[in-house]
C-alpha distance (Angstrom), angle and dihedral (degrees) to the residues before:
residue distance angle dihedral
X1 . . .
X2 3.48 . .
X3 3.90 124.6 .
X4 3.68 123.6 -179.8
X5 4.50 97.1 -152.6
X6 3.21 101.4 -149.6
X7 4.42 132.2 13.9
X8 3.86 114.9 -62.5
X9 3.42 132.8 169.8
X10 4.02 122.0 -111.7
X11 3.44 109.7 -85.5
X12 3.59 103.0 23.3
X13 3.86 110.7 135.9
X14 4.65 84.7 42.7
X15 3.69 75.8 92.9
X16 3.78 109.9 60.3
X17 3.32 120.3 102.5
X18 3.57 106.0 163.2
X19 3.66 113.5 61.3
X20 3.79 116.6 -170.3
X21 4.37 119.1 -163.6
X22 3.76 131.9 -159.3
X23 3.98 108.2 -141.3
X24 3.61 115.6 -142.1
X25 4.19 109.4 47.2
X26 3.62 95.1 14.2
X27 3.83 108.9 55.3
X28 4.41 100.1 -3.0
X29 3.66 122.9 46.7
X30 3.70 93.5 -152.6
X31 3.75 89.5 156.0
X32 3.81 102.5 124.7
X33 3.74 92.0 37.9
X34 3.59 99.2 55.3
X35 4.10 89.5 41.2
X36 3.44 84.9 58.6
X37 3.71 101.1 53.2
X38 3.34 88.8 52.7
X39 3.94 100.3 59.5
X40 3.81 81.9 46.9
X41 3.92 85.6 58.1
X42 4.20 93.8 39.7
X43 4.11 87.5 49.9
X44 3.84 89.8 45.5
X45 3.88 84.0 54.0
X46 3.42 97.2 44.7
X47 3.92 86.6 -114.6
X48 4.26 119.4 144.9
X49 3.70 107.2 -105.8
X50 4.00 119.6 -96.1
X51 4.13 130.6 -141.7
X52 3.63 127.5 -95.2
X53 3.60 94.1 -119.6
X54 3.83 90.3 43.8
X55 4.10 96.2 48.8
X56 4.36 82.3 46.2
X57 3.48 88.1 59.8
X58 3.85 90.3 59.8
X59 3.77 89.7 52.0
X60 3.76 118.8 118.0
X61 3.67 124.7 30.9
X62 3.91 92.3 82.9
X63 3.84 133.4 -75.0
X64 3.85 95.0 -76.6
X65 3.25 95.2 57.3
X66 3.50 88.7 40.2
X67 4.04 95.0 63.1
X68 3.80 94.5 37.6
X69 3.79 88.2 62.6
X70 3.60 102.3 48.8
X71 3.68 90.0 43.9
X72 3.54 96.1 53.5
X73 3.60 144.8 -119.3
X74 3.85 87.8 -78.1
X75 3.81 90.0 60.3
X76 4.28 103.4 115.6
X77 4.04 111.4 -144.8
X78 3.79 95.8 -101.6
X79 4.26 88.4 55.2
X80 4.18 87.7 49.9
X81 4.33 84.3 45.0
X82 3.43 91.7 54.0
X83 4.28 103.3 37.6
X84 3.82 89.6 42.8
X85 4.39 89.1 56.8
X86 3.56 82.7 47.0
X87 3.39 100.5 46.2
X88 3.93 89.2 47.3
X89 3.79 90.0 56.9
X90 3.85 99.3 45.7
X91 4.17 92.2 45.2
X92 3.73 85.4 48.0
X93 3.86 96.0 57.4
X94 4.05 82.8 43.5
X95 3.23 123.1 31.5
X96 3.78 90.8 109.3
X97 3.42 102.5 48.9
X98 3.69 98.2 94.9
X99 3.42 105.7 -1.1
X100 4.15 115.3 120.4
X101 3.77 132.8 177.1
X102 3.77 101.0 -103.9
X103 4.08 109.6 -103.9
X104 3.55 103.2 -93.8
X105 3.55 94.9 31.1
X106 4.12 108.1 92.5
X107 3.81 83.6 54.2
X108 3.30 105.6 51.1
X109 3.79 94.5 53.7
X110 3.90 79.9 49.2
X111 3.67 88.8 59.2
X112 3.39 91.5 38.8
X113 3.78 104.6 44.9
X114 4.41 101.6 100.9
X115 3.12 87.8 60.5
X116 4.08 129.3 64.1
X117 3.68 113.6 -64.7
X118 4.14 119.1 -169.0
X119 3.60 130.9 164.8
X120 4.05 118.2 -152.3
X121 3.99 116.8 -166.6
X122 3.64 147.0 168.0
X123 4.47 92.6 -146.8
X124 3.10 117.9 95.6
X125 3.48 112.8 -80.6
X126 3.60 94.1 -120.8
X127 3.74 94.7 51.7
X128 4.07 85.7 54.6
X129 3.69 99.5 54.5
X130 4.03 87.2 50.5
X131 3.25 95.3 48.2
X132 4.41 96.5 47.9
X133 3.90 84.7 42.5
X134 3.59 94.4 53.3
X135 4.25 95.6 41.5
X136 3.94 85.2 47.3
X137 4.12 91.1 -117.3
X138 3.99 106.3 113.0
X139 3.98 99.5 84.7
X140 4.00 79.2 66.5
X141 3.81 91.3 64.0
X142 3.88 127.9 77.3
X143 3.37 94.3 -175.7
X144 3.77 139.3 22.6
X145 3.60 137.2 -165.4
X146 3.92 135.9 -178.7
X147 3.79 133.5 -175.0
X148 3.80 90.4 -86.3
X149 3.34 94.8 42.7
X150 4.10 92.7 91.3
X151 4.19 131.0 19.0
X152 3.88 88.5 -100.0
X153 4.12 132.6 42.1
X154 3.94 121.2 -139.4
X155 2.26 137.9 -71.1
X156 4.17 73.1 75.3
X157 3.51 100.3 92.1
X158 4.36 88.3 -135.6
X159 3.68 93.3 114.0
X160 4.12 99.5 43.1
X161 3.82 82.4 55.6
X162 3.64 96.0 43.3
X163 4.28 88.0 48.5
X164 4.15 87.1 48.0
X165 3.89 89.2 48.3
X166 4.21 88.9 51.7
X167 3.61 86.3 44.6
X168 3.77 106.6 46.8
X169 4.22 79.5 -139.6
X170 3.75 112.7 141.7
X171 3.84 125.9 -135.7
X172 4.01 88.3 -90.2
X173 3.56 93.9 55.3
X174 3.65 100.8 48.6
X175 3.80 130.3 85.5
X176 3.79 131.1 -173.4
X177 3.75 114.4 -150.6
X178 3.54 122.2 -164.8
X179 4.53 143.9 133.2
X180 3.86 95.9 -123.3
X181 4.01 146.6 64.0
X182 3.62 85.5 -115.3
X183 4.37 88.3 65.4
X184 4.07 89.2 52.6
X185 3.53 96.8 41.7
X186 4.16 86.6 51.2
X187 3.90 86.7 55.0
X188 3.48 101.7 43.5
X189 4.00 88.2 52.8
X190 3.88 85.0 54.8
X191 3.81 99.4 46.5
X192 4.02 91.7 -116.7
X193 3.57 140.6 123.2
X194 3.64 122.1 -88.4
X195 3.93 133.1 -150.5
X196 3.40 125.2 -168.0
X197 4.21 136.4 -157.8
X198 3.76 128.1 -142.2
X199 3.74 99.5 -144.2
X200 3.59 109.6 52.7
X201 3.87 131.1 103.8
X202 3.69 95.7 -102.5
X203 3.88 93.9 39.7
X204 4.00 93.7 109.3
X205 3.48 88.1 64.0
X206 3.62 99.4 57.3
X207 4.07 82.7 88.1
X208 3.85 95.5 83.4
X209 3.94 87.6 47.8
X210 3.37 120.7 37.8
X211 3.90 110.1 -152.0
X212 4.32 118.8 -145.9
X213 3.54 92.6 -102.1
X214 3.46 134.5 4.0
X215 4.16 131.0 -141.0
X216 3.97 139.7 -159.5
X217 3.83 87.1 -169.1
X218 3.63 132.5 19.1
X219 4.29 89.3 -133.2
X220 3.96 87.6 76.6
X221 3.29 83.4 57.1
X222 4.16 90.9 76.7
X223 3.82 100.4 60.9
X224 3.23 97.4 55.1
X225 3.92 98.8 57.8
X226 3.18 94.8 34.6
X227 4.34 139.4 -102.3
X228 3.66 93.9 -103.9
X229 3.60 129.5 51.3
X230 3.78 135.1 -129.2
X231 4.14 108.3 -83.4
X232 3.63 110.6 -105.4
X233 3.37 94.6 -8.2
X234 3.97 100.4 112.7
X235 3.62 79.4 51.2
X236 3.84 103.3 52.3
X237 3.78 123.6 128.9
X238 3.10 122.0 -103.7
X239 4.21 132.1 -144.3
X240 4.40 104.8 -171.1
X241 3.21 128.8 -149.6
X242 3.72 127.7 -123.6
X243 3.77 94.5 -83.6
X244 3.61 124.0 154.4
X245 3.94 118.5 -111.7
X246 3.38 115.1 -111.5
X247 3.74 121.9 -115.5
C-alpha cells in the first residue's frame, strides 16, 4: 500500500535526492534482540522482566532513555549509570543475533543506491556501523549518523541539516524515512518531507503525526521517485556551511 497523508501534487517525491533512514524499525527488525538485552539488564538489576511489545514501546529516543524507562521512575541516577553500561555490553555481544534487514529492505537501497543514501539514528553510532557491516548494507550509505554522533538526538533536526549541507540537497529534495513519531517530528524540524512505514517498532505512533506518505514496504518506495537518477546530480559540488562536526 501506498498512501500519500496529506494532498501532493503528481510527481512530488521525482525530486528527492537525498534520502535520509532511521535504523532500527525502518530498515532492521532488531525487535527481539533488543527486548532481550533489556531483560538481561532488568535481571542484572534485580528488576521483574517486561513484554516485547512493552520494551518496543521504549524504543527510540536513545539508550538512556531507553533504560530509565524500563527501570522505572523510581530508578535513582547511579541505578540508570550502572543498567545503561550493562545494557551497552550485553546489546553489544547481541545485537546480531536476531536482527534481519526487513524484507524489502536490501532492495530498495539497491534501487535506491545512485542517488544519495543517509542513515539518521538514535544508537550509538558504533553499534550502527556493526550492525550494517555485519547485514552487508553499509557500502549503500554515504553518510552515517548515531545518537552520539551530534550534541542533540532527533528528533532535533541537527543531523538532517548537517546531511543537506554534505549534500548540497535543498529542503525540497530531501526526505526523511523512518517507522515512528520521532522520524516525522525530525523532518518537520528540518522543513522536509517525511515518509513513513507500517511495520516498524514505532509504527503505532505514526497516529499523532501523520508522515507525507506512508509505506507497507520500502520497494514501493522506487516508483514513485523514479528508476533513474538526476544526471550529475549525485555528483554535484558542494560549498558547506559553517556547521559544527559531529562528535
Amino acid at each position: 500500500m501506498i498512501e500519500e497523508m496529506n494532498t501532493q501534487p503528481n510527481g512530488k517525491f521525482r525530486h528527492i535526492r537525498l534520502f535520509i533512514f532511521d535504523l532500527d524499525g525502518t530498515l532492521i527488525d532488531s525487535e527481539q534482540d533488543l527486548a532481550l538485552s533489556v531483560n538481561a539488564m532488568l535481571r542484572r538489576m534485580h528488576r521483574d522482566p517486561l513484554s516485547q511489545p512493552v520494551i518496543s514501546s521504549y524504543v527510540g529516543q536513545g539508550v538512556t532513555a531507553l533504560v530509565r524507562r524500563a527501570l522505572g521512575p523510581a530508578a535513582s541516577e547511579a541505578e540508570v549509570e550502572e543498567a545503561t553500561a550493562f545494557f551497552l555490553d550485553y546489546y553489544r555481544a547481541h545485537m546480531l543475533d536476531n536482527t534481519v534487514l526487513y524484507p524489502g529492505a536490501r532492495e530498495a537501497l539497491e534501487g535506491l543506491e545512485p542517488r544519495s543514501l543517509a542513515l539518521l539514528t538514535n544508537k550509538p553510532i558504533k553499534f550502527t556501523h556493526q550492525i550494517l557491516a555485519g547485514l552487508e548494507v553499509d557500502r549503500f550509505f554515504s553518510f552515517v549518523y548515531g545518537g552520539n554522533s551530534f550534541e542533540q538526538k532527533k528528533p532535533h533536526p541537527v543531523g538532517v541539516l548537517r546531511l543537506m549541507d554534505q549534500t548540497c540537497a535543498t529542503a525540497n529534495e530531501t526526505l526523511m524515512i523512518g517507522d515512528s513519531v520521532t522520524d516525522v517530528e525530525t523532518g518537520r524540524n528540518a522543513g522536509v518531507s517525511t515518509c513513513g512505514v507500517t511495520y516498524g517498532i514505532g509504527s503505532p505512533t505514526l497516529a499523532s503525526l501523520a508522515p507525507d506518505l506512508l509505506l507497507d514496504d520500502l520497494r514501493d518506495l522506487l516508483p514513485l521517485v523514479g528508476a533513474k537518477h538526476s544526471e550529475g546530480a549525485e555528483h554535484e559540488e558542494c560549498t558547506q556551511s559553517a556547521l559544527a562536526e559531529p562528535k
